[in-house]
C-alpha positions in Angstrom: 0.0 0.0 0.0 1.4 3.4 -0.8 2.3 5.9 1.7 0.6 9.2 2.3 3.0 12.3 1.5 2.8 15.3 2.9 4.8 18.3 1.0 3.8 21.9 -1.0 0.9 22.0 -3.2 1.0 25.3 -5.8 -1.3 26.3 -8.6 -0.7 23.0 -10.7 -2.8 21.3 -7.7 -5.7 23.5 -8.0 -7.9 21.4 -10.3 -7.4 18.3 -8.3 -8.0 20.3 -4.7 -10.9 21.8 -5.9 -12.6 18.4 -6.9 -11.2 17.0 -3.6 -12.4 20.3 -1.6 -15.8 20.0 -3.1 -16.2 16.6 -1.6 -15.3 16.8 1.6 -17.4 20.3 2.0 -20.9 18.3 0.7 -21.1 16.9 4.6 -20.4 20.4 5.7 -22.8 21.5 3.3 -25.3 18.4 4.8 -25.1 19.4 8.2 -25.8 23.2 7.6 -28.3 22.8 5.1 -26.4 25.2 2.4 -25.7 24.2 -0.8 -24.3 27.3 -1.4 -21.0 27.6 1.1 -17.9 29.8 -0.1 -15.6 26.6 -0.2 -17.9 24.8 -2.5 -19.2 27.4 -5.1 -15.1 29.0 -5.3 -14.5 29.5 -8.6 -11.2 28.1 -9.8 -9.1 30.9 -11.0 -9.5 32.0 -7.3 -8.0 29.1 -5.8 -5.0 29.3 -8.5 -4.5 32.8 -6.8 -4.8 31.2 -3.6 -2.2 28.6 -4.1 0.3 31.0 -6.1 -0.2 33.7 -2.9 -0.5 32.0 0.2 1.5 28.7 2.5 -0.6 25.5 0.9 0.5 22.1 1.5 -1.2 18.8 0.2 -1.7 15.1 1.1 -0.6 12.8 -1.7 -1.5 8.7 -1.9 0.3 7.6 -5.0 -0.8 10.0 -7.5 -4.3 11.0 -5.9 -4.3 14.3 -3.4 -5.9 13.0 -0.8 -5.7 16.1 1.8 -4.8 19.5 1.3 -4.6 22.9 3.6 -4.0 26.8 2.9 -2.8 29.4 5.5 -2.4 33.1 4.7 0.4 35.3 6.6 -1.6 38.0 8.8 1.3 39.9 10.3 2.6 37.7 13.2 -0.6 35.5 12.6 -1.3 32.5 10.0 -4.8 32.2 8.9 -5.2 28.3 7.9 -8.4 27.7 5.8 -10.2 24.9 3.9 -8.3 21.9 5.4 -9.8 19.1 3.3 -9.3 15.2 3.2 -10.8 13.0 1.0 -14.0 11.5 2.2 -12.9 8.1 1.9 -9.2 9.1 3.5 -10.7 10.4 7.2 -9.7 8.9 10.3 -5.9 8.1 9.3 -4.1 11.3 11.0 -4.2 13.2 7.3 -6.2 16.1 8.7 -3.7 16.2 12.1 -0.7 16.3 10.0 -1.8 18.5 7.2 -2.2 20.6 10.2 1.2 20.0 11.4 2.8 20.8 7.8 1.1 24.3 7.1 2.0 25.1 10.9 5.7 24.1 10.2 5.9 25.9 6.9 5.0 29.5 8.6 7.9 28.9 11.1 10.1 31.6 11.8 7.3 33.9 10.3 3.4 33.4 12.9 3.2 33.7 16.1 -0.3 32.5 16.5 -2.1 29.9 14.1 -5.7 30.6 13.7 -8.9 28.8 11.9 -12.6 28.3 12.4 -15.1 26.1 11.6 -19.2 25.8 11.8 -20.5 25.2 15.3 -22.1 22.0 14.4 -18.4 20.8 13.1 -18.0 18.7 16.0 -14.9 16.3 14.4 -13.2 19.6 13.0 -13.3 21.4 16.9 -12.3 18.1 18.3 -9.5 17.7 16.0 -8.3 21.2 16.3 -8.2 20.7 20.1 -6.4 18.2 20.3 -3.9 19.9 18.0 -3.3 22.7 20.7 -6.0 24.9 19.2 -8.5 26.7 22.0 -11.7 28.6 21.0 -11.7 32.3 21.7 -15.1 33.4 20.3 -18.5 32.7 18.5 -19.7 34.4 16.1 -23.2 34.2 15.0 -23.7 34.3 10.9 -27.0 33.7 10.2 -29.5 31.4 11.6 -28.3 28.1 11.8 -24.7 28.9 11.2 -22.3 30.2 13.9 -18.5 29.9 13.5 -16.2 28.4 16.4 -12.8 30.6 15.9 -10.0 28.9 17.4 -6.0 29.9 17.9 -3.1 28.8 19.3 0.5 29.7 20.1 3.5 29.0 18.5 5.7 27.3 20.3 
């Protein structure tokens, strides 16, 4: 069985990520009743700009991305967004080290590491506690929908 790698994805990943980030949004999608969220209607010549701009790191299985992460520089603070793993890949430590990798590739440069997810994300919160992460606020976005913003501190 091949091994999952971990390393830099850039704007050559973007068609692949944005099939992969389309799938694993549909639960999210699901569970808020909104067909319509941002990470599932992007458009791709924005996530080329996204990859080409900001820290993104992917989760490779052979030749199939399997995971994939972006974090943006905010003065002494890296905003990490739309970490994704393949339906079919959760539950084997991709999401945990993806995590890890995007952290590690801001080193030297963040101070804090912060994310959010829906309020009904249980598995995301969970995971992003145990990774160190602690909420700091709520905030409500419309009915139905409330994000859990998390940080941490680099250590």
């Amino acid at each position: 069985m091949d091994e999952i790698v971990i390393g830099p994805a850039g704007p050559a990943d973007a068609g692949e990520i944005l099939t992969l980030q389309r799938a694993a949004y549909v639960v999210e999608a699901q569970l808020y009743d909104d067909p319509h969220l941002p990470a599932l209607v992007q458009p791709l010549d924005e996530l080329i700009t996204e990859l080409t701009g900001n820290l993104a790191v992917k989760a490779t299985l052979g030749h199939r991305v399997v995971g994939a992460v972006r974090g943006e520089l905010d003065g002494p603070v890296l905003r990490i967004g739309r970490l994704v793993v393949a339906p079919d890949q959760q539950g084997r430590g991709i999401g945990t080290r993806l995590l890890a990798a995007v952290e590690a590739a801001a080193d030297g440069r963040a101070e804090w590491f912060a994310l959010f997810t829906g309020h009904l994300s249980a598995g995301n919160i969970r995971l992003y506690e145990r990774c160190g992460y602690a909420e700091t606020h709520r905030e409500p976005i419309r009915p139905g929908l409330t994000l859990v913003h998390l940080m941490k501190e680099h250590r």
